[in-house]
ZAMAR-723457 format. One record per atom (N, C-alpha, C, O): z, y, x; atom name. Coordinates in Angstrom, 1 decimal. Layout:
N
<r <Z,Y,X>,"CA"> ...
END
This chain:
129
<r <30.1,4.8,-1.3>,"N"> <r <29.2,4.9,-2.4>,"CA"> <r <29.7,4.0,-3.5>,"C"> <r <29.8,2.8,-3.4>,"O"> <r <30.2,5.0,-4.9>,"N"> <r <30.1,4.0,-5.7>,"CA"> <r <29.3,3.0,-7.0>,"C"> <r <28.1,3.2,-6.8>,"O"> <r <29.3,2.6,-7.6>,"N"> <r <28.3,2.1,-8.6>,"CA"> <r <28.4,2.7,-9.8>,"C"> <r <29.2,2.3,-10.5>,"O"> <r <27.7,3.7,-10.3>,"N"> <r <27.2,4.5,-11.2>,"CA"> <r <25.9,5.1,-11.1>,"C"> <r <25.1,4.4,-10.4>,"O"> <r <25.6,6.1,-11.5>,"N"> <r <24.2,6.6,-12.2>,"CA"> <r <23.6,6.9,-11.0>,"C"> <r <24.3,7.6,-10.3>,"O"> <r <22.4,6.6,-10.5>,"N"> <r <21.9,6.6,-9.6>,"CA"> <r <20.5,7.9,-9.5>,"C"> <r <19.7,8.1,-10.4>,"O"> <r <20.7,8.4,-8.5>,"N"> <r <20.1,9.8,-7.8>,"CA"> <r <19.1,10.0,-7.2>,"C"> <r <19.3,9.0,-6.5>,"O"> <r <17.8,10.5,-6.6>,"N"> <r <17.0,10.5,-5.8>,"CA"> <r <16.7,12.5,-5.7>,"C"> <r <16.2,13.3,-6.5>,"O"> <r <17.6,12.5,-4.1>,"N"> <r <17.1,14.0,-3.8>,"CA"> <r <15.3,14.1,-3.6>,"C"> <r <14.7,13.1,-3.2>,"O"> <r <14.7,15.1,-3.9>,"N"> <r <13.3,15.3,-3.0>,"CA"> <r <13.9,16.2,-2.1>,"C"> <r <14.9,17.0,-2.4>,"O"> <r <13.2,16.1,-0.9>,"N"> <r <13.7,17.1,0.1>,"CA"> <r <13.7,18.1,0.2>,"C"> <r <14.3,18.5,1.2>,"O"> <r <13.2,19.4,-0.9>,"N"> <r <14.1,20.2,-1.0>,"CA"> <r <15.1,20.6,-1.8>,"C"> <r <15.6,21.7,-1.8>,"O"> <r <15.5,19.4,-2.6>,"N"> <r <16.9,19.3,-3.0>,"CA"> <r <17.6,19.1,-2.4>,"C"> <r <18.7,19.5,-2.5>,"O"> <r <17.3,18.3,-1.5>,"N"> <r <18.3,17.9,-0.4>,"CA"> <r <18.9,18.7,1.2>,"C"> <r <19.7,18.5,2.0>,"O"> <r <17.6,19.8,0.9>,"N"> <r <17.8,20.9,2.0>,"CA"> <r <19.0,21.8,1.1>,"C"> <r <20.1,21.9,1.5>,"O"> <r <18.5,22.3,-0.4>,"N"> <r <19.3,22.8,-1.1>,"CA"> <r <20.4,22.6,-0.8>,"C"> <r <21.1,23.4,-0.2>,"O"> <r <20.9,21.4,-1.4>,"N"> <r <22.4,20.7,-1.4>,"CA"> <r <23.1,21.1,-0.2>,"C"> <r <24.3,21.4,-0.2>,"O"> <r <22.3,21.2,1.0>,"N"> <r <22.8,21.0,2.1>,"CA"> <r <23.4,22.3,2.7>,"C"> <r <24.3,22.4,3.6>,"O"> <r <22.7,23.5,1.7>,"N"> <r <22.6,25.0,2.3>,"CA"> <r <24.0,25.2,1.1>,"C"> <r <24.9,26.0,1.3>,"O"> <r <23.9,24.4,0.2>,"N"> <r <25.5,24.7,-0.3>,"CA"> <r <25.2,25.4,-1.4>,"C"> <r <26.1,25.9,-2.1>,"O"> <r <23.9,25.6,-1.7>,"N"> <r <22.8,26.4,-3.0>,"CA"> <r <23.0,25.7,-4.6>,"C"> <r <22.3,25.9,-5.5>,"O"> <r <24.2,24.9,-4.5>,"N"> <r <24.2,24.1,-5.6>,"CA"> <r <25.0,22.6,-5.9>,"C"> <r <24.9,21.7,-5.1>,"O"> <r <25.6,22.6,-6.8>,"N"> <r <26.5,21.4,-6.7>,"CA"> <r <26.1,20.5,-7.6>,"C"> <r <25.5,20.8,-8.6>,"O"> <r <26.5,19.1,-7.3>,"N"> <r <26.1,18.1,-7.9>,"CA"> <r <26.5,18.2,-10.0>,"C"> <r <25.9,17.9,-11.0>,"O"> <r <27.7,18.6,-9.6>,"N"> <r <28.4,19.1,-10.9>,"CA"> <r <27.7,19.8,-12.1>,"C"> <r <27.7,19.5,-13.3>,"O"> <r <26.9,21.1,-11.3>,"N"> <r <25.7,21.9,-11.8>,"CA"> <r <25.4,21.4,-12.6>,"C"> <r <25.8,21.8,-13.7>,"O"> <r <24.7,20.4,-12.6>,"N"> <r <23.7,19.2,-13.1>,"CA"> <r <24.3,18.4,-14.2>,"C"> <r <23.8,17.8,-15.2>,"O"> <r <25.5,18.5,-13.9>,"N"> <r <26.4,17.5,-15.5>,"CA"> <r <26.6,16.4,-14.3>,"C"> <r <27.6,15.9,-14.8>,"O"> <r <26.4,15.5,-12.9>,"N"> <r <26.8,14.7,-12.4>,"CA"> <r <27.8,14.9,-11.7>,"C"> <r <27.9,15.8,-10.9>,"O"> <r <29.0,13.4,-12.2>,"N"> <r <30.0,13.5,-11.6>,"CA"> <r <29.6,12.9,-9.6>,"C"> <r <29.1,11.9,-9.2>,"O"> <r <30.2,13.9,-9.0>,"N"> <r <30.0,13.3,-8.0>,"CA"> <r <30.7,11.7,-7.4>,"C"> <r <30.2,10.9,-6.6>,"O"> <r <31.8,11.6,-7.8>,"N"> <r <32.0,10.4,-7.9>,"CA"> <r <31.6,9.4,-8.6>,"C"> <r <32.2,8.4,-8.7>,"O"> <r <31.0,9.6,-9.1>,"N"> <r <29.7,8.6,-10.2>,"CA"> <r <28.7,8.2,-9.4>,"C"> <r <28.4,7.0,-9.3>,"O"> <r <28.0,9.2,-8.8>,"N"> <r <26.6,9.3,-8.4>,"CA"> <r <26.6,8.1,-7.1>,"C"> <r <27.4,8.0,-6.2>,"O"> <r <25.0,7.3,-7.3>,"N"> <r <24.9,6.8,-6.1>,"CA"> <r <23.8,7.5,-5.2>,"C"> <r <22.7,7.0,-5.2>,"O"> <r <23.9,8.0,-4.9>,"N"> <r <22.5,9.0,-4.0>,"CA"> <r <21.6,8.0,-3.3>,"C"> <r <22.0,7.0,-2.7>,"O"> <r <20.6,8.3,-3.4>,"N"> <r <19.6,7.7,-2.9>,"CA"> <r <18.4,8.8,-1.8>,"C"> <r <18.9,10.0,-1.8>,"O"> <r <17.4,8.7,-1.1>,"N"> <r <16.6,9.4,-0.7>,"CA"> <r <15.1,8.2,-0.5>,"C"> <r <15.2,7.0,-0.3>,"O"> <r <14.4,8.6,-0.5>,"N"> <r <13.1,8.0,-0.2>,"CA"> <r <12.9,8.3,1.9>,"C"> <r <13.3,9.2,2.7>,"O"> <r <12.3,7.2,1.8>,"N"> <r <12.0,7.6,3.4>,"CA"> <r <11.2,8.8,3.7>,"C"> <r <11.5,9.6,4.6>,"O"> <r <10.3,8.9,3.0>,"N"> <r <9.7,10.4,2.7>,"CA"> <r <10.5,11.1,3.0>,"C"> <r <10.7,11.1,4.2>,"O"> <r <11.1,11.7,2.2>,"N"> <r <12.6,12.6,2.4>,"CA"> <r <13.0,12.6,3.9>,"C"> <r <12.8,13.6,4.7>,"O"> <r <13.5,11.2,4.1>,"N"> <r <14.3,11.4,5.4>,"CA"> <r <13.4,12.0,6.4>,"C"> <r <13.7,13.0,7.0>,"O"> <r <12.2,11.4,6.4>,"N"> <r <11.0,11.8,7.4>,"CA"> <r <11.1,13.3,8.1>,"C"> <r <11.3,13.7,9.2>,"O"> <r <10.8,14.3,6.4>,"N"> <r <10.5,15.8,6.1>,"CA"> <r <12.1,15.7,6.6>,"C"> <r <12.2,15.4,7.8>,"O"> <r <13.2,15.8,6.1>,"N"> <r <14.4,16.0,6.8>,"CA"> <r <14.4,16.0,8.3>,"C"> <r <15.2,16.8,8.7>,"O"> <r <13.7,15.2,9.3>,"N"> <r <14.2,15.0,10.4>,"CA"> <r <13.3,15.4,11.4>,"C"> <r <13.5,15.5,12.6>,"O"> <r <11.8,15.8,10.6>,"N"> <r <10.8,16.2,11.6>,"CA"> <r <10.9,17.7,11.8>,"C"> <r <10.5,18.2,12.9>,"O"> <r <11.4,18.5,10.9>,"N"> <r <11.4,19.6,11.2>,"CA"> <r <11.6,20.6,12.6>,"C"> <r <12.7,20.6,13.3>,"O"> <r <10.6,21.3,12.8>,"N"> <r <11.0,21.8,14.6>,"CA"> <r <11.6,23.0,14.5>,"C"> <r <11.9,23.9,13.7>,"O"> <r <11.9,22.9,15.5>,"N"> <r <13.3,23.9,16.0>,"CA"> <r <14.4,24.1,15.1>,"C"> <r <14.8,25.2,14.8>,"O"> <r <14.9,22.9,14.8>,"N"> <r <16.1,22.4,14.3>,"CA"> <r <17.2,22.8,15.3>,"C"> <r <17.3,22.3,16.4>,"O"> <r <18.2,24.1,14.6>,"N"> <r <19.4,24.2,15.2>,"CA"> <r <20.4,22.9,15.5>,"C"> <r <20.5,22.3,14.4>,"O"> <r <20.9,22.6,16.1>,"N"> <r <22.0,21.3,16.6>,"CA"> <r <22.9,21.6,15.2>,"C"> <r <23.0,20.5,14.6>,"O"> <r <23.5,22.4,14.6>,"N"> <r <24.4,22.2,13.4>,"CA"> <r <23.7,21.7,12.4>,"C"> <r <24.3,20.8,11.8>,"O"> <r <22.2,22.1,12.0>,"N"> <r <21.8,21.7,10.9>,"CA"> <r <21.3,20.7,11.4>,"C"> <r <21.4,19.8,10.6>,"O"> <r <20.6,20.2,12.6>,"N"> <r <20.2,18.3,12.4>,"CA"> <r <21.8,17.9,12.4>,"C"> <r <21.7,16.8,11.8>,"O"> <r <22.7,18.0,12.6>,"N"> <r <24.1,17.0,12.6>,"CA"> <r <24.1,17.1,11.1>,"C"> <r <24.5,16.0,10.6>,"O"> <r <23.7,18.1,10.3>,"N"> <r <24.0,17.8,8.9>,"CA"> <r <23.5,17.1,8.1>,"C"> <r <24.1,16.6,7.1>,"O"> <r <21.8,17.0,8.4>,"N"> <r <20.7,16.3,7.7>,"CA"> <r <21.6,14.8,8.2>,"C"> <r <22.0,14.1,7.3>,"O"> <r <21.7,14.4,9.9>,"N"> <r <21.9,12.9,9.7>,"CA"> <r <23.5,12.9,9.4>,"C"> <r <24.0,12.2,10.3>,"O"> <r <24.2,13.3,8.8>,"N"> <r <25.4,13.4,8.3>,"CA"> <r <25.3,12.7,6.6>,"C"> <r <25.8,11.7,6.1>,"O"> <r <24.0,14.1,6.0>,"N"> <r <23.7,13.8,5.0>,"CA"> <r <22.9,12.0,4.6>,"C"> <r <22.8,11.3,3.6>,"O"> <r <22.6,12.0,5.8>,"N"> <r <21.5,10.7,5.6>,"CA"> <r <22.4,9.1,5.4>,"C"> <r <22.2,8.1,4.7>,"O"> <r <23.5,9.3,6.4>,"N"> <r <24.3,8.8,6.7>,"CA"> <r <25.1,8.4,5.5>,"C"> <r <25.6,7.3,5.3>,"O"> <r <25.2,9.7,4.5>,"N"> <r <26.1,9.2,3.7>,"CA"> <r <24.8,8.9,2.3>,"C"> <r <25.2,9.3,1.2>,"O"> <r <23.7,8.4,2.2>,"N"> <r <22.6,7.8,1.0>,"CA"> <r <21.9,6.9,1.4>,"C"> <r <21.6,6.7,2.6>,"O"> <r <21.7,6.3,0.3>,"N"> <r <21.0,5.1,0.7>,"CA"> <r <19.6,5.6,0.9>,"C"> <r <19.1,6.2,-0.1>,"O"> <r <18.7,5.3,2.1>,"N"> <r <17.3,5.7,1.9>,"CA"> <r <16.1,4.1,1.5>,"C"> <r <16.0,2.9,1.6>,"O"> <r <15.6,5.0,1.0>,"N"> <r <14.5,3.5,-0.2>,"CA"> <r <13.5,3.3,0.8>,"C"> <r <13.3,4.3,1.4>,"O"> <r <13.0,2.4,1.1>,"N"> <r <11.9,1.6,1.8>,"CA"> <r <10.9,2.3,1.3>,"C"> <r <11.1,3.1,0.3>,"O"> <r <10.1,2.3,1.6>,"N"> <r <8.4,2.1,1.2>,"CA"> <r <8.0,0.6,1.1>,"C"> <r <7.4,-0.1,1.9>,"O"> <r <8.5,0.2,-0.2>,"N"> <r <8.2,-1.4,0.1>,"CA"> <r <6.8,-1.3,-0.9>,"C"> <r <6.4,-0.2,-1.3>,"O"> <r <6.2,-2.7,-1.4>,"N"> <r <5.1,-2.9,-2.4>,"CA"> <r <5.2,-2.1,-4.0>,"C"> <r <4.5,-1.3,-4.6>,"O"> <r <6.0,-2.6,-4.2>,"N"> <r <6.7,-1.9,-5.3>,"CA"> <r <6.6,-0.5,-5.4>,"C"> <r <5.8,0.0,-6.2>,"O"> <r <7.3,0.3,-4.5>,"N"> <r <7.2,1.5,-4.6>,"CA"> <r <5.6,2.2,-4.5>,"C"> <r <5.1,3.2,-5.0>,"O"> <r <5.1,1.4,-3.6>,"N"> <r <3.5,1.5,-3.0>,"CA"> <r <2.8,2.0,-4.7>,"C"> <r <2.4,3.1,-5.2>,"O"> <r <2.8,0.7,-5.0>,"N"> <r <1.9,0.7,-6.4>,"CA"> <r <2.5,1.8,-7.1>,"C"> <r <1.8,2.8,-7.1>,"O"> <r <3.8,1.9,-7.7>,"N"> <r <3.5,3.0,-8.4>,"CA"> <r <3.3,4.3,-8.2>,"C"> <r <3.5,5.1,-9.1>,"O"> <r <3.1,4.9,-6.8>,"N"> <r <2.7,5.7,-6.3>,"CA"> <r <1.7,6.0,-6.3>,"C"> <r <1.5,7.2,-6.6>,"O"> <r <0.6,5.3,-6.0>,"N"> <r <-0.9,5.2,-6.4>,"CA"> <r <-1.2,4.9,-7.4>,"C"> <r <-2.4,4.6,-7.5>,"O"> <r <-0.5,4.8,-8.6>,"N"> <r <-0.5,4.6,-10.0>,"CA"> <r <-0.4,6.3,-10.7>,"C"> <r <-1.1,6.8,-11.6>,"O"> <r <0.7,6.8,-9.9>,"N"> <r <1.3,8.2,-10.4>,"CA"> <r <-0.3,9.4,-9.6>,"C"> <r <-0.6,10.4,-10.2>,"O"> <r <-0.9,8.9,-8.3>,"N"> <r <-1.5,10.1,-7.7>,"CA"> <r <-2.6,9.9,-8.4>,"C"> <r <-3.3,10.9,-8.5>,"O"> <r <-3.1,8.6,-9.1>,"N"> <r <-4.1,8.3,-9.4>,"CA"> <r <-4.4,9.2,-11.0>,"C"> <r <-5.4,9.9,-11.3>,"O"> <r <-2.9,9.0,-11.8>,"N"> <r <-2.7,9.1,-13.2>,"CA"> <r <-2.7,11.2,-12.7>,"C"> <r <-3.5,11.9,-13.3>,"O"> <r <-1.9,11.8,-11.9>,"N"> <r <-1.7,13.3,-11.5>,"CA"> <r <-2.7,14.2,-10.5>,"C"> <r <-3.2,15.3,-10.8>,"O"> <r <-2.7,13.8,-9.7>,"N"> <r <-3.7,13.8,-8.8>,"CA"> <r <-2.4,14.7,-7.7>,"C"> <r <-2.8,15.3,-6.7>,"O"> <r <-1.2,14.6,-7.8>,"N"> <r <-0.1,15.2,-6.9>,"CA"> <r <-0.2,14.6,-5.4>,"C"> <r <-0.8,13.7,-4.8>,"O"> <r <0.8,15.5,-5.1>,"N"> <r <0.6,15.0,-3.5>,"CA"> <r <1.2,13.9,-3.1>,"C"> <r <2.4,13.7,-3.4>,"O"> <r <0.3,13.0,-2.3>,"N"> <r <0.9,11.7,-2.1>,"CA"> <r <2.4,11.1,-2.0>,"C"> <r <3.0,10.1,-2.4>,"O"> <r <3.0,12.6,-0.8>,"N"> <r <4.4,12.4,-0.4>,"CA"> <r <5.3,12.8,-1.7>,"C"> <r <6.5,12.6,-1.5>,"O"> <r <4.9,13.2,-2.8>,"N"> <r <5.4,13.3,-4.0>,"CA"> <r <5.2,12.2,-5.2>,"C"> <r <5.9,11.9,-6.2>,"O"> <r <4.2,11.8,-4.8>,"N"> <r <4.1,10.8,-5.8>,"CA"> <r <5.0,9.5,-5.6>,"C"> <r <5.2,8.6,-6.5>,"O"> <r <5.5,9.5,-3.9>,"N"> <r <6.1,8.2,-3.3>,"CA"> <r <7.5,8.8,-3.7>,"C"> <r <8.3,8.0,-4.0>,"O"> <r <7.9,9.9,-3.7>,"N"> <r <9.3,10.2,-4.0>,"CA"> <r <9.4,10.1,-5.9>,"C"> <r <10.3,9.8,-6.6>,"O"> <r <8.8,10.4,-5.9>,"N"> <r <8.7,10.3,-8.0>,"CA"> <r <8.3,8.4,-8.0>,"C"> <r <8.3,8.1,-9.2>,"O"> <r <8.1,7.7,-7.7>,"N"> <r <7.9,6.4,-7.5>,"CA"> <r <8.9,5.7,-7.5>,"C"> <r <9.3,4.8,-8.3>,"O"> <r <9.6,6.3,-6.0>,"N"> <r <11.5,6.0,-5.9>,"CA"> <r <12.0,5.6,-6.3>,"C"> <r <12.5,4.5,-6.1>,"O"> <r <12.1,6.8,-7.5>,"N"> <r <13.3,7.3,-8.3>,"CA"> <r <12.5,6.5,-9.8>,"C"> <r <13.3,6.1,-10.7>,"O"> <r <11.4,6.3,-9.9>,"N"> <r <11.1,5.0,-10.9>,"CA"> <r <11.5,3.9,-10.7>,"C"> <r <12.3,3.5,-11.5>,"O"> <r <11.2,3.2,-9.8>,"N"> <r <12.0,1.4,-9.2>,"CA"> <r <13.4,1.6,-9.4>,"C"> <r <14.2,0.8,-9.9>,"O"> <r <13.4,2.7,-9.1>,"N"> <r <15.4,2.8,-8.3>,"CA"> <r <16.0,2.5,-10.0>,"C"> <r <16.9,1.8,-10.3>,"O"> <r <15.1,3.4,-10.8>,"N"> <r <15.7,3.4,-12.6>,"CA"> <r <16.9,5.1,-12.2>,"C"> <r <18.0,5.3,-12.5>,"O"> <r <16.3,5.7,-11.6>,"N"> <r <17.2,6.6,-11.1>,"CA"> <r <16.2,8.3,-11.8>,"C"> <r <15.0,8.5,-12.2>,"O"> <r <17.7,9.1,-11.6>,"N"> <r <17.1,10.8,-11.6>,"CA"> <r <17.0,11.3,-10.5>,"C"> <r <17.7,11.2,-9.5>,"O"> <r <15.9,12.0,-10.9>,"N"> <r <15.0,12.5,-9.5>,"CA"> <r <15.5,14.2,-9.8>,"C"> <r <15.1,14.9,-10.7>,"O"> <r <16.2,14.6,-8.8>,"N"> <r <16.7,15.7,-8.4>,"CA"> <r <15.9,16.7,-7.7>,"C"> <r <15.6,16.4,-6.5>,"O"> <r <15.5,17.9,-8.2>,"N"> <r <14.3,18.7,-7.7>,"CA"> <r <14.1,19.9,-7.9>,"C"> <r <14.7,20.3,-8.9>,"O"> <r <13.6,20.9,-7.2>,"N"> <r <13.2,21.9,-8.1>,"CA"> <r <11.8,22.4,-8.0>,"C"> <r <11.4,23.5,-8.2>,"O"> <r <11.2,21.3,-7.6>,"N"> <r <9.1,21.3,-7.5>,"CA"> <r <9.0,21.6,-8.8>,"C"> <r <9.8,21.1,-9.7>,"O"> <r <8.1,22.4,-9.2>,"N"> <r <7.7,22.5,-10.9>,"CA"> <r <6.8,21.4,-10.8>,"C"> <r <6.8,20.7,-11.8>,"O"> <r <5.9,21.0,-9.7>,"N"> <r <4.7,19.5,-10.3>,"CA"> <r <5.9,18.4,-10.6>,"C"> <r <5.6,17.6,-11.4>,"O"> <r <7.1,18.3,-10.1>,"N"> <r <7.1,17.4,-10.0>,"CA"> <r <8.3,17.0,-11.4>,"C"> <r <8.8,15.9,-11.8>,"O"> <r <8.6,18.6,-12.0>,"N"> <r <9.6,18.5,-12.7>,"CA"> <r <8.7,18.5,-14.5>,"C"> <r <9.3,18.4,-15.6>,"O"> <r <7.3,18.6,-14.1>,"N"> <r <6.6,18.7,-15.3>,"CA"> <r <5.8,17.3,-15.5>,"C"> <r <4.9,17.1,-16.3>,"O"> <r <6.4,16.3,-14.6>,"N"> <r <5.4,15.2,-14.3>,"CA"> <r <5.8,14.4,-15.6>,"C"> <r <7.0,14.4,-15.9>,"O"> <r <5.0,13.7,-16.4>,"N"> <r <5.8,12.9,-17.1>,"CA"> <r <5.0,11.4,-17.3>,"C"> <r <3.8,11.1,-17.7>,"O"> <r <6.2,10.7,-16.9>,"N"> <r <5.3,9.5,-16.7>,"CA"> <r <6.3,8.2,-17.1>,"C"> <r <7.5,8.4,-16.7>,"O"> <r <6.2,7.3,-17.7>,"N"> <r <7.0,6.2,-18.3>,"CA"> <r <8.1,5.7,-17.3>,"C"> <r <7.7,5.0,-16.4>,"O"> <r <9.4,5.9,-17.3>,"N"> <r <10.3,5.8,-16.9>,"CA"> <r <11.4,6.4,-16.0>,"C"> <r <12.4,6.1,-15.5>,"O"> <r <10.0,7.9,-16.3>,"N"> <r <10.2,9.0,-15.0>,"CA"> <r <11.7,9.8,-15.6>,"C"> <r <11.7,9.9,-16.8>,"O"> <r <13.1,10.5,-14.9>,"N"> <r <14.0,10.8,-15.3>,"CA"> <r <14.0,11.8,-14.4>,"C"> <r <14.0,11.4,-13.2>,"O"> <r <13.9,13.6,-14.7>,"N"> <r <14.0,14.9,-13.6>,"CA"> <r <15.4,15.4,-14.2>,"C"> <r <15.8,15.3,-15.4>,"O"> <r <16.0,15.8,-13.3>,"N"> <r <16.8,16.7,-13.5>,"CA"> <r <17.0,18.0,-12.6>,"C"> <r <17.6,17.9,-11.5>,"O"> <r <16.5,19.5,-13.0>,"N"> <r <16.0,20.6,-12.3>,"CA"> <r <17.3,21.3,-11.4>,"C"> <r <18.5,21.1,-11.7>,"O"> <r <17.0,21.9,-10.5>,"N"> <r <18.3,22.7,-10.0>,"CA"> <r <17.9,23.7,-10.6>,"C"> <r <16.8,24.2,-10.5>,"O"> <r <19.0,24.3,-11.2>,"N"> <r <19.2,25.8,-11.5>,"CA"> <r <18.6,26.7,-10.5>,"C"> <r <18.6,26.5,-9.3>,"O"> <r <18.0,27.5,-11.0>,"N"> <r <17.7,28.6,-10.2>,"CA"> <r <18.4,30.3,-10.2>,"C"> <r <18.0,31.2,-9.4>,"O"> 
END
């Protein structure tokens, strides 16, 4: 990973990405630029899913392997309950739009709540559809 413009998939951008539905490029980011990030959230929804074929869990922790995933620390906390308080969105969305606020990062998505959210510091960038 190197030190440039920093990233936050929500998980289904990051299933996206994974199915090959879309390139980083798409988006105007250079992939060698980008630091990718994921919220724990994310990893969570990534890893709980049942009846995960053996190729696609090797890919999620492949994928996981290669991003940094964000804590749920205090910081993130508050503005999380800042954002569900100010939206009324879903909690596990408000902690990944939170993320990608601390982080100072773009939040990679293709939620419409979450791509219409607009909140002081907040940065979406949509996947094509």
């Amino acid at each position: 990973m190197t030190s440039g413009i920093k990233i936050v998939f929500d998980t289904c951008a990051a299933i996206l990405l994974l199915k090959g539905e879309y390139e980083l490029s798409s988006l105007g980011i250079d992939v060698n630029e980008a630091c990718p990030y994921i919220s724990v959230i994310t990893r969570m929804e990534l890893t709980a899913k049942a009846d995960m074929k053996s190729e696609e869990e090797i890919a999620i922790y492949n994928f996981i392997t290669d991003v940094t995933v964000s804590p749920l620390d205090d910081t993130v906390e508050r503005k999380a309950i800042e954002i569900r308080r100010a939206t009324r969105l879903k909690l596990p969305d408000c902690i990944i739009a939170a993320t990608a606020i601390v982080l100072d990062a773009i939040l990679i998505t293709n939620d419409p709540h979450l791509l219409n959210l607009s909140f002081s510091g907040y940065t979406v960038k949509a996947i094509a559809k």
